[in-house]
C-alpha positions as CSV (number, residue, x, y, z in Angstrom):
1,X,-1.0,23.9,4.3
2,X,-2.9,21.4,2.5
3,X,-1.7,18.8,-0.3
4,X,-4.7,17.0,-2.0
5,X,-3.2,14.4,-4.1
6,X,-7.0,13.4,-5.0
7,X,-6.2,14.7,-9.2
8,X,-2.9,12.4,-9.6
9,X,-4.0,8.9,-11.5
10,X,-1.5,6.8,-9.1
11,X,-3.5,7.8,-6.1
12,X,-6.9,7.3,-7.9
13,X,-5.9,4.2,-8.7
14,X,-4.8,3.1,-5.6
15,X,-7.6,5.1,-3.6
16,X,-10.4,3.1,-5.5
17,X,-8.1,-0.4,-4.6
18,X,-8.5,0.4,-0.9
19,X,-12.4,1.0,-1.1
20,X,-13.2,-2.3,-2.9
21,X,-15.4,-4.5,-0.3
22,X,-13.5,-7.3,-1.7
23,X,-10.1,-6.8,-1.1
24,X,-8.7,-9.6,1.6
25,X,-7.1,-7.9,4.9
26,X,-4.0,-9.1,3.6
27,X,-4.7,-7.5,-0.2
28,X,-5.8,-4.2,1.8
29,X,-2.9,-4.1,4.1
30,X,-0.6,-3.7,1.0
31,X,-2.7,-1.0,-0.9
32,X,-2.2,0.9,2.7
33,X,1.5,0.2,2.6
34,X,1.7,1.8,-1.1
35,X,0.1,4.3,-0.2
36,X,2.3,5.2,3.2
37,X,5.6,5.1,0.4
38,X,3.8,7.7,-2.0
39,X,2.9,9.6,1.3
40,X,6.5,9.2,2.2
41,X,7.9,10.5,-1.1
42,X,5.6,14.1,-0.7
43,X,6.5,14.5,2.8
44,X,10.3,15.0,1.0
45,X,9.5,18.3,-0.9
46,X,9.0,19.7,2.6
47,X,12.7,18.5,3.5
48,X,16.0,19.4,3.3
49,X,18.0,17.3,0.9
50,X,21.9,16.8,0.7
51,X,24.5,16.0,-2.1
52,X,26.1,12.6,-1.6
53,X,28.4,10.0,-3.5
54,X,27.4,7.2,-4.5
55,X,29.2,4.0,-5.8
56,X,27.8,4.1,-9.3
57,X,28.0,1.3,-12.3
58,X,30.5,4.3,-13.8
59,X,32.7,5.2,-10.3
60,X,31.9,7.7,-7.5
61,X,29.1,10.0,-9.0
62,X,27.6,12.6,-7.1
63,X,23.6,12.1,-6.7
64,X,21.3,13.3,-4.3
65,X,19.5,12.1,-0.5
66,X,17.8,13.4,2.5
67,X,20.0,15.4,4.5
68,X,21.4,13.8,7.4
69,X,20.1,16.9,9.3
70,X,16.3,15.5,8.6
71,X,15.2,12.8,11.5
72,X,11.3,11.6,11.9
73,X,9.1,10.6,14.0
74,X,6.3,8.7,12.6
75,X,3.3,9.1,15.2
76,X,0.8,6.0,14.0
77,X,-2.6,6.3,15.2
78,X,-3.9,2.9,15.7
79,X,-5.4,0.9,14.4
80,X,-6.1,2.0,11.0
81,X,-3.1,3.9,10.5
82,X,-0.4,0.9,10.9
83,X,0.3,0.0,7.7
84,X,0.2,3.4,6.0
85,X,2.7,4.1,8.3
86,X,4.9,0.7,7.5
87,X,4.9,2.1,3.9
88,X,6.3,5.6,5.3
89,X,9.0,4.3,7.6
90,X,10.2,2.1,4.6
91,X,11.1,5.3,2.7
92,X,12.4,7.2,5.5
93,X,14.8,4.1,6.7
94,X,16.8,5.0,9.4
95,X,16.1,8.4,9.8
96,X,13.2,7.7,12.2
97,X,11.6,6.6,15.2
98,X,8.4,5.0,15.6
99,X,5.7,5.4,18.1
100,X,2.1,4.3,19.0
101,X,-0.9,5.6,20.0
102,X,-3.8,3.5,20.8
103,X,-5.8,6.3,22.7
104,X,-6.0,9.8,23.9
105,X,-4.5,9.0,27.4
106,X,-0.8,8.0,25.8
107,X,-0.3,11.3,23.5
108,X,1.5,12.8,26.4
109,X,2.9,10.4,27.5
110,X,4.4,9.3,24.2
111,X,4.9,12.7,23.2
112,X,6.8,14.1,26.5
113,X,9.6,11.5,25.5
114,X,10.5,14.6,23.4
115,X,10.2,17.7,25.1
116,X,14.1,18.6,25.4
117,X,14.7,17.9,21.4
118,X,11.8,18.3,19.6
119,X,13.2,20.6,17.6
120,X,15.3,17.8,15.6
121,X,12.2,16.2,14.5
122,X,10.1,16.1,12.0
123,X,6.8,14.8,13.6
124,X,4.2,12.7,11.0
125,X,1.2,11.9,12.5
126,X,-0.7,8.8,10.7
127,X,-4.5,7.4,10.6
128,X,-5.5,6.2,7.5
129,X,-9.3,8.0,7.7
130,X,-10.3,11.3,9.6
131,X,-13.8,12.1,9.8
132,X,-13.9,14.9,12.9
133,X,-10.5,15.2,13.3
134,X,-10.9,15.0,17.0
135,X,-7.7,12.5,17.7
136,X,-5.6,14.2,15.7
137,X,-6.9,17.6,17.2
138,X,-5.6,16.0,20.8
139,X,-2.0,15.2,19.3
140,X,-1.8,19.0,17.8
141,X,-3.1,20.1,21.3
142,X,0.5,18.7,22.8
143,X,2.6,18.6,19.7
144,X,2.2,22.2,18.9
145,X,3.8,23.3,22.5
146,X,6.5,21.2,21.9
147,X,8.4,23.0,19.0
148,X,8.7,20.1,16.5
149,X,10.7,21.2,13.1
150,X,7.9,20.5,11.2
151,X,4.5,18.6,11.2
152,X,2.4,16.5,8.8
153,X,-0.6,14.7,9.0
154,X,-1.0,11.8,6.7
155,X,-4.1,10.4,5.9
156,X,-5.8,8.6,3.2
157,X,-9.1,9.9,3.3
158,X,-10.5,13.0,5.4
159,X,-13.9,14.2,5.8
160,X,-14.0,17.8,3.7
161,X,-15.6,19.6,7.1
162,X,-12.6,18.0,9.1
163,X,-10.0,19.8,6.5
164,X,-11.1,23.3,6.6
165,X,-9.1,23.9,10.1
166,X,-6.0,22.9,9.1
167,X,-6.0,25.3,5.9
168,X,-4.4,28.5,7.4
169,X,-2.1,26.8,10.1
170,X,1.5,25.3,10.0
171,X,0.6,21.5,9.9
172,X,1.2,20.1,6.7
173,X,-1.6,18.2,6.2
174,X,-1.4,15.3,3.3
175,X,-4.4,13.5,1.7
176,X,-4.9,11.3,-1.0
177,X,-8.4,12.0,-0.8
178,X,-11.1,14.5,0.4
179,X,-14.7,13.2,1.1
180,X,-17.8,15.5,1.0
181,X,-19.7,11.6,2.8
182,X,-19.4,11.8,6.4
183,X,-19.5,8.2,7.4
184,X,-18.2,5.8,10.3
185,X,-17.7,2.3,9.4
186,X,-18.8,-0.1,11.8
187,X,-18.5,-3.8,12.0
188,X,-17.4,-5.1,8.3
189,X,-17.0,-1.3,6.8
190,X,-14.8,-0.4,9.5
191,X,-11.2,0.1,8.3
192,X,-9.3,-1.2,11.5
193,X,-11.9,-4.3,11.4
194,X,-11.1,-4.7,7.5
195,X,-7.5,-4.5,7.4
196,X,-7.0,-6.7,10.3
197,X,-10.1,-9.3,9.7
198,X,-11.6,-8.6,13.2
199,X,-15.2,-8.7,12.1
């Protein structure tokens, strides 16, 4: 299933912040960390939710929460996709575990850690652009065999070819954009080098 968030004005808004040039790594950082919250709070329609009390301003009132039922793991694919996932896992606090993946020879490794109870997670995987897909595409490759609850891909942006595979599967693939440009930044237009001022 794919979500396109690309029509609602807080993600237009916040989708044209992080492609201004201008922004500092620090400025951009933060527009990736909004971003990973809003993420966060779509992801929760796919969840089970609970009734809880609360201490309320009037007594005990009754209100509403994830279930305790609902753990995470949120799957970052560095670099780009640090601080959309620092926005998630503010969100989801406490209900998750986090894990790195720098490249395509840790997936199984990182992923094997949950072969026996896979099944009480739901698994986010997080890069802040996709343009072929091809990292993500190794993580399914693993993931999928490994019975996980349920699955979502978070990205900012994705390359419109990229999304067409996803579109009759089980993966709950989240975007706050779709690009019809197929482009790969290098040096000062690459993300990773932008949000962490390595240029």
């Amino acid at each position: 299933m794919i979500k396109d968030l690309s029509k609602k004005n807080i993600y237009k808004v916040l989708a044209t912040e992080s492609r201004r040039s201008d922004l500092t790594p620090n400025q951009l950082s933060e527009v990736h960390k909004k971003l990973g919250q809003l993420l966060s709070y779509e992801i929760l329609d796919f969840v089970d939710m609970e009734e809880v009390e609360i201490k309320h301003v009037q007594g005990i009132k009754k209100s509403t929460t994830i279930s305790t039922a609902e753990k995470f793991i949120i799957l970052v694919l560095m670099r780009g996709g640090l601080y959309v996932a620092e926005g998630i896992k503010e969100i989801l606090d406490g209900k998750y575990k986090y894990e790195f993946i720098n490249n395509n020879n840790e997936i199984l490794t990182v992923l094997n850690k949950y072969k026996n109870d896979a099944f009480n997670y739901n698994l986010i995987i997080v890069d802040s652009v996709i343009n072929t897909g091809e990292t993500v595409d190794q993580v399914l490759l693993i993931s999928n065999k490994l019975n996980f609850k349920r699955q979502f891909v978070t990205t900012l942006v994705i390359q419109e070819k990229a999304i067409k595979k996803y579109d009759l599967t089980d993966i709950n693939l989240i975007t706050v954009r779709i690009s019809s440009n197929f482009y790969i930044g290098k040096g000062k237009t690459d993300t990773g080098n932008r949000i962490f001022g390595t240029i």
